[in-house]
mmCIF file as Biopython writes it, N, C-alpha, C and O atoms, coordinates in Angstrom:
data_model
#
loop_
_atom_site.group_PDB
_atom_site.id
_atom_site.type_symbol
_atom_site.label_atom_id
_atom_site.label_alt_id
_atom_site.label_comp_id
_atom_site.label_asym_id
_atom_site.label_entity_id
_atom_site.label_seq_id
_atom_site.pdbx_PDB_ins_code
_atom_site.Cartn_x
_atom_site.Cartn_y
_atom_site.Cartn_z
_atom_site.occupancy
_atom_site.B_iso_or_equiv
_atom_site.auth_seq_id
_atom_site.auth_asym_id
_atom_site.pdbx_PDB_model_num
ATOM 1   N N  . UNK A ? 1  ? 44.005 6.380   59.418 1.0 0.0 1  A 1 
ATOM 2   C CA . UNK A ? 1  ? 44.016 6.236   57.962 1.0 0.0 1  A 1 
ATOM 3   C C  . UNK A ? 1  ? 42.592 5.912   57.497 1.0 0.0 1  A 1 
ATOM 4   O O  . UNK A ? 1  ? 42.036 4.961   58.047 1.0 0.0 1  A 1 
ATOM 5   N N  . UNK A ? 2  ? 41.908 6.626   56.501 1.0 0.0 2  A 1 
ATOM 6   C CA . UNK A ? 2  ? 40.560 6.319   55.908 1.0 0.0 2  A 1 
ATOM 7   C C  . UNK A ? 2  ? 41.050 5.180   54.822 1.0 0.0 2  A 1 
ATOM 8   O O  . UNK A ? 2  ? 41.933 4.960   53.993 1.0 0.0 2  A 1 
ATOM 9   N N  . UNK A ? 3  ? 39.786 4.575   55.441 1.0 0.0 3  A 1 
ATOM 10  C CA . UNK A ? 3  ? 39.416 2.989   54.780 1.0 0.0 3  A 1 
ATOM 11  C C  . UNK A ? 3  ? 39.074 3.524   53.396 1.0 0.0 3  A 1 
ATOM 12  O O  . UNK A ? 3  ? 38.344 4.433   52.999 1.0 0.0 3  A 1 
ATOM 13  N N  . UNK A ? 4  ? 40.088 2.382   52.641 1.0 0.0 4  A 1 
ATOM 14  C CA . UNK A ? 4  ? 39.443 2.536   50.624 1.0 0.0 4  A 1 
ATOM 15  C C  . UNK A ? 4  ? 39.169 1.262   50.588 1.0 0.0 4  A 1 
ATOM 16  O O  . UNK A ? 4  ? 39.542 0.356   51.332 1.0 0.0 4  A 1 
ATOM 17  N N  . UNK A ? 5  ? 38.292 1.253   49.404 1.0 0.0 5  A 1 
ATOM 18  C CA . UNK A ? 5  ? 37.845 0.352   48.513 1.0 0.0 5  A 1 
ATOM 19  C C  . UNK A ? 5  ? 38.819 0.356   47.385 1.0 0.0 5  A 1 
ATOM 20  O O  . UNK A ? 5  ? 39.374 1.321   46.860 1.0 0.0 5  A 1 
ATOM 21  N N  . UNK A ? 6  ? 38.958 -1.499  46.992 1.0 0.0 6  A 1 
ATOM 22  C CA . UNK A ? 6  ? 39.675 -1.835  45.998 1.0 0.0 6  A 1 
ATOM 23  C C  . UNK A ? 6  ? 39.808 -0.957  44.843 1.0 0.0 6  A 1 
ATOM 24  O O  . UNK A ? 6  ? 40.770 -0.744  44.106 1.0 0.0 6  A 1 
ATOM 25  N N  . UNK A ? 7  ? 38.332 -0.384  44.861 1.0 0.0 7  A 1 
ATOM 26  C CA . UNK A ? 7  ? 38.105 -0.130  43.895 1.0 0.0 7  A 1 
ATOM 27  C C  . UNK A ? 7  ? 38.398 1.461   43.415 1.0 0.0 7  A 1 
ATOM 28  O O  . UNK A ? 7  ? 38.445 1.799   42.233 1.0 0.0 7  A 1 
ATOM 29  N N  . UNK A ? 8  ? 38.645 2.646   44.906 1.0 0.0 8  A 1 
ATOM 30  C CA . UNK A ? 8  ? 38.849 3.301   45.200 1.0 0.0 8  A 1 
ATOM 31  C C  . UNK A ? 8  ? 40.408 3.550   44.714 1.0 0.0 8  A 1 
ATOM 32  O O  . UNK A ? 8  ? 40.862 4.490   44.062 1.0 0.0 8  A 1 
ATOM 33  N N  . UNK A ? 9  ? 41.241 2.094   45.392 1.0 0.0 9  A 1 
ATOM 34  C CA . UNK A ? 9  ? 42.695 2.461   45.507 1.0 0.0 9  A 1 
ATOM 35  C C  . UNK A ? 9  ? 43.123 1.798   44.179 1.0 0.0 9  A 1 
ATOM 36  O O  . UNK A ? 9  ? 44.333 1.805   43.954 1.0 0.0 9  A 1 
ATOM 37  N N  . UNK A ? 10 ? 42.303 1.222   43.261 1.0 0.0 10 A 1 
ATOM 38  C CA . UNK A ? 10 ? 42.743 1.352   41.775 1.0 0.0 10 A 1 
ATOM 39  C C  . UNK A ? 10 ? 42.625 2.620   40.885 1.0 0.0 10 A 1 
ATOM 40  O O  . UNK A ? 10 ? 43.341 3.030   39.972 1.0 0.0 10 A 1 
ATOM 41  N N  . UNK A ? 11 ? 41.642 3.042   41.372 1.0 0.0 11 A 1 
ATOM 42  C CA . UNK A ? 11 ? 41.246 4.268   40.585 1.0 0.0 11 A 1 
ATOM 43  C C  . UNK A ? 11 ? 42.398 5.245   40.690 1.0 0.0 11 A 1 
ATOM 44  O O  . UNK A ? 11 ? 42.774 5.923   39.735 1.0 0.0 11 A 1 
ATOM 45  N N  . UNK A ? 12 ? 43.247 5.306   42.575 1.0 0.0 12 A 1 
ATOM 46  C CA . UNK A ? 12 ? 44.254 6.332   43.234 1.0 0.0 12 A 1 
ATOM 47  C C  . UNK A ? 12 ? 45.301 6.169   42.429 1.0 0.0 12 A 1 
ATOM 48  O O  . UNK A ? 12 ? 46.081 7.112   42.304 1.0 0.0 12 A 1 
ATOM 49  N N  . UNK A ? 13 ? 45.503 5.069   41.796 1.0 0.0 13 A 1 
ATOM 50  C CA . UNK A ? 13 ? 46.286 4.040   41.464 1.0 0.0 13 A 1 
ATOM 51  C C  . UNK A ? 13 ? 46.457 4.347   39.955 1.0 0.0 13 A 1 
ATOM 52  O O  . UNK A ? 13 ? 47.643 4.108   39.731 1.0 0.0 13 A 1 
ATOM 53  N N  . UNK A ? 14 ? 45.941 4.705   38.954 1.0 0.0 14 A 1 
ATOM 54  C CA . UNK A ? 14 ? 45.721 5.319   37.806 1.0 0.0 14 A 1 
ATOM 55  C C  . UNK A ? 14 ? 45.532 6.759   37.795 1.0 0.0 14 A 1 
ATOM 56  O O  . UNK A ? 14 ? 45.838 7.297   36.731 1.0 0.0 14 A 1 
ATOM 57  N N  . UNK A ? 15 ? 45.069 7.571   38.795 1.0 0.0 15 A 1 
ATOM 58  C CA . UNK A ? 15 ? 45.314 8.645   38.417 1.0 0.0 15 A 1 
ATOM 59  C C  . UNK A ? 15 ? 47.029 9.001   38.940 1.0 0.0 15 A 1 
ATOM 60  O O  . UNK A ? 15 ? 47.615 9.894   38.328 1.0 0.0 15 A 1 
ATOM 61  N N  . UNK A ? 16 ? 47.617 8.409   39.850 1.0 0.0 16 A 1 
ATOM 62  C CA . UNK A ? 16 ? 48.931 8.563   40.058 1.0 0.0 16 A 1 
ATOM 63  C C  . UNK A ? 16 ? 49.810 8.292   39.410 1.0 0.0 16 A 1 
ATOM 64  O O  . UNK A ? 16 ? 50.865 8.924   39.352 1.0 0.0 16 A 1 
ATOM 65  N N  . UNK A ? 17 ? 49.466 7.057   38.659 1.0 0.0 17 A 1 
ATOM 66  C CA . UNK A ? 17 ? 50.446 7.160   36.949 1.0 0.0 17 A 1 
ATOM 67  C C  . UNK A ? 17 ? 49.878 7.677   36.566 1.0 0.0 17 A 1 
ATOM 68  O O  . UNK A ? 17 ? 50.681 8.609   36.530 1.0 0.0 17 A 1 
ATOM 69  N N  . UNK A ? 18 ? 48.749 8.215   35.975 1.0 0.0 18 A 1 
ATOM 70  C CA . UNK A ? 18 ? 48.763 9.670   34.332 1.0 0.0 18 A 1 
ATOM 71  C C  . UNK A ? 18 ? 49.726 10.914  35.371 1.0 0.0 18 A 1 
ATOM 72  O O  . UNK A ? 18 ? 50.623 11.524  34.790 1.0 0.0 18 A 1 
ATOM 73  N N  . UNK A ? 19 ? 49.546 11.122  36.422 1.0 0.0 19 A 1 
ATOM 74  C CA . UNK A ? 19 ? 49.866 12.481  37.377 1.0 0.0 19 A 1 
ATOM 75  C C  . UNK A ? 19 ? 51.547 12.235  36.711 1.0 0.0 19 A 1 
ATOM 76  O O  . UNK A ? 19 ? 52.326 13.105  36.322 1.0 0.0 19 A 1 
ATOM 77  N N  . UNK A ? 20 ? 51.744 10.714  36.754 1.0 0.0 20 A 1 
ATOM 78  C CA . UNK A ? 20 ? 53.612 10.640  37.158 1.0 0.0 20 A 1 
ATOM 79  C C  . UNK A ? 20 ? 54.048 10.688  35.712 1.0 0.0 20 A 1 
ATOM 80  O O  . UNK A ? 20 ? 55.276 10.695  35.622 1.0 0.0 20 A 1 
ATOM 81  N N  . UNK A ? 21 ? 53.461 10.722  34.639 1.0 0.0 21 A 1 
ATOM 82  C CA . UNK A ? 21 ? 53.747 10.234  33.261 1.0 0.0 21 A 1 
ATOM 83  C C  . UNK A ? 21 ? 53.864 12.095  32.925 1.0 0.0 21 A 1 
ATOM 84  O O  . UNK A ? 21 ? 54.841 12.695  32.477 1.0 0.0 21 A 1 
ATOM 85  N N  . UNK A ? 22 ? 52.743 12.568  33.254 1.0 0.0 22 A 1 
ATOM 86  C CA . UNK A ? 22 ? 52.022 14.094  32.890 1.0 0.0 22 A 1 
ATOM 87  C C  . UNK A ? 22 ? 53.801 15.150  33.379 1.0 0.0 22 A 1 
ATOM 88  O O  . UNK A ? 22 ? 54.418 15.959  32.686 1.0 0.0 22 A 1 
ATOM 89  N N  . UNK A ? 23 ? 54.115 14.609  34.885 1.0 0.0 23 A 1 
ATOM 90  C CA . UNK A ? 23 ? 55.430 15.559  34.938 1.0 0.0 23 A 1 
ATOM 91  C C  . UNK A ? 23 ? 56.622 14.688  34.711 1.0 0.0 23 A 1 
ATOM 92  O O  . UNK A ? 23 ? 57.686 15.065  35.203 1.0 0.0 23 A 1 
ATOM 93  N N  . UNK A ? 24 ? 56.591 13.704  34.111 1.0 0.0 24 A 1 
ATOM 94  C CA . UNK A ? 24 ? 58.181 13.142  33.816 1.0 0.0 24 A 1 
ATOM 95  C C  . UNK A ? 24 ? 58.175 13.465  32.571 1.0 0.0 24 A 1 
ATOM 96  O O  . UNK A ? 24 ? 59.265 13.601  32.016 1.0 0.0 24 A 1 
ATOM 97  N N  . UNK A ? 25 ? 56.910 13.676  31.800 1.0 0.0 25 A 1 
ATOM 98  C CA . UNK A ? 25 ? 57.016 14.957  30.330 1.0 0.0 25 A 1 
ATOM 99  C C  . UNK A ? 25 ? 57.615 16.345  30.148 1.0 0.0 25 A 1 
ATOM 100 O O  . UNK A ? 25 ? 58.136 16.953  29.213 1.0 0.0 25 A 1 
ATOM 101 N N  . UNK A ? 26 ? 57.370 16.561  31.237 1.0 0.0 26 A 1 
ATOM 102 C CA . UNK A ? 26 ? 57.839 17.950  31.819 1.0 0.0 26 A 1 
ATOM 103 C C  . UNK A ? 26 ? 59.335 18.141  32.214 1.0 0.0 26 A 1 
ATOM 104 O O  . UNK A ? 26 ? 60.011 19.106  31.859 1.0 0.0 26 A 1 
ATOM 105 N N  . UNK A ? 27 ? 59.874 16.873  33.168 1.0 0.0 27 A 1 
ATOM 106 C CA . UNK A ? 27 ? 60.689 17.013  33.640 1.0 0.0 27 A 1 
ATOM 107 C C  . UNK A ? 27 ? 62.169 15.664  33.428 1.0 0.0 27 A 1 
ATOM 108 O O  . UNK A ? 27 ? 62.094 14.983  32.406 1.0 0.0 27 A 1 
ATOM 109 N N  . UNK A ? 28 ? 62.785 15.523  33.920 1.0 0.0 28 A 1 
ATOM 110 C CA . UNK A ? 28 ? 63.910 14.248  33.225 1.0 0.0 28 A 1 
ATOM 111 C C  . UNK A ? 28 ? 62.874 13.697  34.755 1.0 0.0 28 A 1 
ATOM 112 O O  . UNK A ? 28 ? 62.354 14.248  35.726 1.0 0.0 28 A 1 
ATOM 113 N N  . UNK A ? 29 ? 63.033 12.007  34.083 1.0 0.0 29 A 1 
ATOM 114 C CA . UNK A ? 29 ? 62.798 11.007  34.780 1.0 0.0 29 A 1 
ATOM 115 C C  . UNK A ? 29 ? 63.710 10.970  36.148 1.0 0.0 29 A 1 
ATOM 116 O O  . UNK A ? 29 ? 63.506 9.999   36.875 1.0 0.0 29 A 1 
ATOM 117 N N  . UNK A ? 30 ? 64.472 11.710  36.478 1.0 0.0 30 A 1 
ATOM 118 C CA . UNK A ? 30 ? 65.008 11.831  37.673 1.0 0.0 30 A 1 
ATOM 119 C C  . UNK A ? 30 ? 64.936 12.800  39.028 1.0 0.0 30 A 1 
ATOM 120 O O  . UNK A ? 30 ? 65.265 12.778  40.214 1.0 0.0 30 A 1 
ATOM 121 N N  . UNK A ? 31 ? 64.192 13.783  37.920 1.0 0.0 31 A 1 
ATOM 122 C CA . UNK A ? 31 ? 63.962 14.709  38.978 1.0 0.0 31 A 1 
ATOM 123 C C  . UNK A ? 31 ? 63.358 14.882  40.053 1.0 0.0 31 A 1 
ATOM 124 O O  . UNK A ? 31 ? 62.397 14.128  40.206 1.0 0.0 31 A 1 
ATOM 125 N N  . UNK A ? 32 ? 63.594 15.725  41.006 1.0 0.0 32 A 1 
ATOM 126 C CA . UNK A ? 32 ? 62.904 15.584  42.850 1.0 0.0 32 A 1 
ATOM 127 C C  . UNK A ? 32 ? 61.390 15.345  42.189 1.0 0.0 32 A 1 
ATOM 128 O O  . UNK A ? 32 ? 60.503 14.606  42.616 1.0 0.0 32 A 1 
ATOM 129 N N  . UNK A ? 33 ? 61.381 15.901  41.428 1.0 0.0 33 A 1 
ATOM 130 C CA . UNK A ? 33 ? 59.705 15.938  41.024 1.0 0.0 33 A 1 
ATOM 131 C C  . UNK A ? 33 ? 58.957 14.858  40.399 1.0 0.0 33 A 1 
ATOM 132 O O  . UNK A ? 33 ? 57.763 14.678  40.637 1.0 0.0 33 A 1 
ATOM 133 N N  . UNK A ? 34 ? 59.759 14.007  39.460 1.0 0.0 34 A 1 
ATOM 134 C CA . UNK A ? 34 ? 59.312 12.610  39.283 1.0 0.0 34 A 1 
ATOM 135 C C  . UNK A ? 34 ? 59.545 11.696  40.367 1.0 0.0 34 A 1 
ATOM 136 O O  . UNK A ? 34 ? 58.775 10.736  40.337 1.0 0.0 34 A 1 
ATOM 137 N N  . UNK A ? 35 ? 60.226 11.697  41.151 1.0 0.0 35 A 1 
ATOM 138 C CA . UNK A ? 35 ? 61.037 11.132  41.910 1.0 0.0 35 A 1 
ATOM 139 C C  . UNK A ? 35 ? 59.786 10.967  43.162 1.0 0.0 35 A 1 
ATOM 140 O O  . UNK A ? 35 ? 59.356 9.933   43.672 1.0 0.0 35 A 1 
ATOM 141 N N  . UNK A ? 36 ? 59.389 12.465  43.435 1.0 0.0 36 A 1 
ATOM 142 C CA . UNK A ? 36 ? 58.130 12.203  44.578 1.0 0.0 36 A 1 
ATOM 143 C C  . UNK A ? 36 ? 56.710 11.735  44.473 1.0 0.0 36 A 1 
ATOM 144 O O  . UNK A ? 36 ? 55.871 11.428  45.320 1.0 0.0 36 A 1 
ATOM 145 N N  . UNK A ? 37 ? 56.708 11.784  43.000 1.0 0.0 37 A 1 
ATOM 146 C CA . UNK A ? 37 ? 55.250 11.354  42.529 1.0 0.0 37 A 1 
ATOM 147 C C  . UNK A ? 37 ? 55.429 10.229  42.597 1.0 0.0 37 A 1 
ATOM 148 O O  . UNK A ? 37 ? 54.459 9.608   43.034 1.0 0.0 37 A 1 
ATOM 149 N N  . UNK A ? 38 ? 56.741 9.344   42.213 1.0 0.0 38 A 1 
ATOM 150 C CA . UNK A ? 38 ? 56.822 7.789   41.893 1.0 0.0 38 A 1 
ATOM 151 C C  . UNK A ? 38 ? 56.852 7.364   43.246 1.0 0.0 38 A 1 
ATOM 152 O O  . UNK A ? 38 ? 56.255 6.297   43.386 1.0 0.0 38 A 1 
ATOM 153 N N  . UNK A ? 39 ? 57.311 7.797   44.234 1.0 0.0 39 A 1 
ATOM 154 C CA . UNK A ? 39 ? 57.273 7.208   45.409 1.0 0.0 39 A 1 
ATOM 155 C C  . UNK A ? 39 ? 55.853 7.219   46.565 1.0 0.0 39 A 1 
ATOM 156 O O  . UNK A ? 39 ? 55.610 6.520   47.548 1.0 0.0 39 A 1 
ATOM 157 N N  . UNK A ? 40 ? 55.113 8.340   45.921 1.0 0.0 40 A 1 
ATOM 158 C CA . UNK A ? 40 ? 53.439 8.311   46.188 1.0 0.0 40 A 1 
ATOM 159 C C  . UNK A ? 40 ? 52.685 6.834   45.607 1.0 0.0 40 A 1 
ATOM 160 O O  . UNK A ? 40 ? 51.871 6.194   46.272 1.0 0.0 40 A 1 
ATOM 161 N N  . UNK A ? 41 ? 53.138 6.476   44.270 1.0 0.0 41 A 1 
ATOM 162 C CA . UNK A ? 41 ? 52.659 5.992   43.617 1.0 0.0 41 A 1 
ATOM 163 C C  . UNK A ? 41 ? 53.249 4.190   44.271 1.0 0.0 41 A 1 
ATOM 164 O O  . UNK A ? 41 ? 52.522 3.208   44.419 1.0 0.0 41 A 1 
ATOM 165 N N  . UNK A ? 42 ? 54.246 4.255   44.448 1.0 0.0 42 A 1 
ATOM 166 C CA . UNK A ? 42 ? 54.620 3.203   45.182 1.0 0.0 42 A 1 
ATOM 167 C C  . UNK A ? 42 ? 54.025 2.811   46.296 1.0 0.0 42 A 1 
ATOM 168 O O  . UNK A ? 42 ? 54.027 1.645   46.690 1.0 0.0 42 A 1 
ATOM 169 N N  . UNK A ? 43 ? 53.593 3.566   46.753 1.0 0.0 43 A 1 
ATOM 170 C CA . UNK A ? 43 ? 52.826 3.387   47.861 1.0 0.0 43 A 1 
ATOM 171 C C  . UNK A ? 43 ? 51.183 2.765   47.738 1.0 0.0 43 A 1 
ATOM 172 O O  . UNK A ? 43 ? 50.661 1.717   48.119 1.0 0.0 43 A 1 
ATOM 173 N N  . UNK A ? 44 ? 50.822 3.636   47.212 1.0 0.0 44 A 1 
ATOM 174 C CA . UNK A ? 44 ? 49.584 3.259   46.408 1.0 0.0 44 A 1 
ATOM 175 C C  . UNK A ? 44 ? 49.922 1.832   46.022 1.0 0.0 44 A 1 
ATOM 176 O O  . UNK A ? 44 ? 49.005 1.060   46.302 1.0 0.0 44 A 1 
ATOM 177 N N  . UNK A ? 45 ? 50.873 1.320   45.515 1.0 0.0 45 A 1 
ATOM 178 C CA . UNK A ? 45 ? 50.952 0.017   44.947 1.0 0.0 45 A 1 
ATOM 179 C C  . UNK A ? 45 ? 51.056 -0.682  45.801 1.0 0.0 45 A 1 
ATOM 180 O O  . UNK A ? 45 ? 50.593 -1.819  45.715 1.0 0.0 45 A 1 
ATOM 181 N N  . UNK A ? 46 ? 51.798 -0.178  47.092 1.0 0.0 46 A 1 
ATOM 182 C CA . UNK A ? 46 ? 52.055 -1.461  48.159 1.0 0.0 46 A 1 
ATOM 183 C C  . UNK A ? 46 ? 50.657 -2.001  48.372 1.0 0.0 46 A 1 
ATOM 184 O O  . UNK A ? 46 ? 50.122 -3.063  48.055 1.0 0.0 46 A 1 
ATOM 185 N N  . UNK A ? 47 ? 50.054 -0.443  49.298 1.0 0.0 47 A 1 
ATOM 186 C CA . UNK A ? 47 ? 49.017 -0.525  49.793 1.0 0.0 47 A 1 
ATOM 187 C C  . UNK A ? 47 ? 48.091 -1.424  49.261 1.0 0.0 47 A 1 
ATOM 188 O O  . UNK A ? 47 ? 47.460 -2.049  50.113 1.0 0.0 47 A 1 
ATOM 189 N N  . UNK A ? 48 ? 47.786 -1.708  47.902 1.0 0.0 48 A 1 
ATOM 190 C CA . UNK A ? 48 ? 46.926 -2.004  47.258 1.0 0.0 48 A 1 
ATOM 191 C C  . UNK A ? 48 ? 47.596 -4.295  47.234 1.0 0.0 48 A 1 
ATOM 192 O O  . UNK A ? 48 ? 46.925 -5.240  47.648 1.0 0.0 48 A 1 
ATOM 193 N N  . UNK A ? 49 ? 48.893 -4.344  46.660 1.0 0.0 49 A 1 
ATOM 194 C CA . UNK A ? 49 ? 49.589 -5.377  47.331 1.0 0.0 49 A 1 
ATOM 195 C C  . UNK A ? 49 ? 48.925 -6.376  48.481 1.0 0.0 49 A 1 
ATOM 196 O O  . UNK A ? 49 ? 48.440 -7.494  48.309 1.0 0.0 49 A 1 
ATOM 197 N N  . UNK A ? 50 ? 49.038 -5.728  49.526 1.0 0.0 50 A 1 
ATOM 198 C CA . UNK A ? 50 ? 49.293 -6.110  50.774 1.0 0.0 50 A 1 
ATOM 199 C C  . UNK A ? 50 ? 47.872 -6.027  51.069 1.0 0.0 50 A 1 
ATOM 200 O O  . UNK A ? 50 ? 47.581 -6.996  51.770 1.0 0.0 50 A 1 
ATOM 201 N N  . UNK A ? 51 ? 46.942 -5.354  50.860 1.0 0.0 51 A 1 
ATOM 202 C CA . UNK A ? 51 ? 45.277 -5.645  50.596 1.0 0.0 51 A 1 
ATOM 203 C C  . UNK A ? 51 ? 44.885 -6.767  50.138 1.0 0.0 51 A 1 
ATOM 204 O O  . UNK A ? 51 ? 43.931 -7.424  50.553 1.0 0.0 51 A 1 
ATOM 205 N N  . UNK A ? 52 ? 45.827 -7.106  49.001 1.0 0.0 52 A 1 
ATOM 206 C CA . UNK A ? 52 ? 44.972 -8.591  48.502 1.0 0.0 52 A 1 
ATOM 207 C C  . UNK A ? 52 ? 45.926 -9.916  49.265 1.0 0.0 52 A 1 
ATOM 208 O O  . UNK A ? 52 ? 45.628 -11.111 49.275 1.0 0.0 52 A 1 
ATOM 209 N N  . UNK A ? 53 ? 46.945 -9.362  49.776 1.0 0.0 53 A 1 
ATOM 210 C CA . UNK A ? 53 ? 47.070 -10.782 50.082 1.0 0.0 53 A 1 
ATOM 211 C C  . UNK A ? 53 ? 47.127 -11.078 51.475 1.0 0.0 53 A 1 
ATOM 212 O O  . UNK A ? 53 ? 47.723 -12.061 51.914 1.0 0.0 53 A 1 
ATOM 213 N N  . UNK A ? 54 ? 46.147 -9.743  52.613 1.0 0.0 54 A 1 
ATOM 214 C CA . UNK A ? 54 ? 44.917 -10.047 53.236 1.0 0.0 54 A 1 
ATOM 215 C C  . UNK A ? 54 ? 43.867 -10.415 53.331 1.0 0.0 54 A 1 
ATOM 216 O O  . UNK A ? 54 ? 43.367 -11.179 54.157 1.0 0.0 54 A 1 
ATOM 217 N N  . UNK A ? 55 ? 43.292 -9.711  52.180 1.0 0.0 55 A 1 
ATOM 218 C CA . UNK A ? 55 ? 42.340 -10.444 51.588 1.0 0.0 55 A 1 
ATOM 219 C C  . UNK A ? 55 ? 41.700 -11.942 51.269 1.0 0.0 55 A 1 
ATOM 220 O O  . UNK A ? 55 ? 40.575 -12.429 51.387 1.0 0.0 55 A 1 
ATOM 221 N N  . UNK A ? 56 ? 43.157 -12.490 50.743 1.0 0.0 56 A 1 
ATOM 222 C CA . UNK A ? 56 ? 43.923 -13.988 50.460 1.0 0.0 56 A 1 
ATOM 223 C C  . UNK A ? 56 ? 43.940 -15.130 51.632 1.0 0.0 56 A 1 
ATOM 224 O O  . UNK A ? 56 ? 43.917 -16.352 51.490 1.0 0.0 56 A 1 
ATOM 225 N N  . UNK A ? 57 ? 44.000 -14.162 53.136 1.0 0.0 57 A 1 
ATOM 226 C CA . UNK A ? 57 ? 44.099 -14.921 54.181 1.0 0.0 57 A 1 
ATOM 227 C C  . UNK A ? 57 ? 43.151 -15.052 54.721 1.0 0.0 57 A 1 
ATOM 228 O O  . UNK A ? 57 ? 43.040 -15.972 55.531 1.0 0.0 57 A 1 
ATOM 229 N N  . UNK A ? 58 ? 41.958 -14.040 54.429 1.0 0.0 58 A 1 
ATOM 230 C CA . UNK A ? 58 ? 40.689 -13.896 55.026 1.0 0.0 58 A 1 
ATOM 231 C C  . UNK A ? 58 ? 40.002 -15.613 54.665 1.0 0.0 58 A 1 
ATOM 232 O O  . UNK A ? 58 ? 39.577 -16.305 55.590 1.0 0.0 58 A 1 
ATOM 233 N N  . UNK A ? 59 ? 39.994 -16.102 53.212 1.0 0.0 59 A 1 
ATOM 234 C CA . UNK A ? 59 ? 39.401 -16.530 52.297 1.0 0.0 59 A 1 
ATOM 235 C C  . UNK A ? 59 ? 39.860 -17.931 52.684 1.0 0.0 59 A 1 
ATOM 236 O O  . UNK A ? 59 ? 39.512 -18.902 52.013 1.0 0.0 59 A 1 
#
């Protein structure tokens, strides 16, 4: 897995909500297609999560 920056995986992190907002316009909030973007995006959130409260332990 390539190493991000905070600052990197906020940025991943905002373009994956406009991406998830852009096709749940398109599509019902349920569809396979919102459905896979939100769960990209979840991820992104963990990831980003679980960074700081490594981070947290470093400190």
């Amino acid at each position: 897995m390539a190493v991000i920056t905070a600052e990197n995986l906020h940025y991943a992190i905002e373009q994956k909500r406009d991406e998830l907002y852009e096709i749940a316009s398109q599509h019902s909030w349920t569809s396979p297609e919102v459905i896979h973007v939100s769960q990209e995006l979840d991820k992104l959130i963990t990831r980003h999560v679980l960074a700081i409260h490594a981070s947290d332990h470093l400190n």
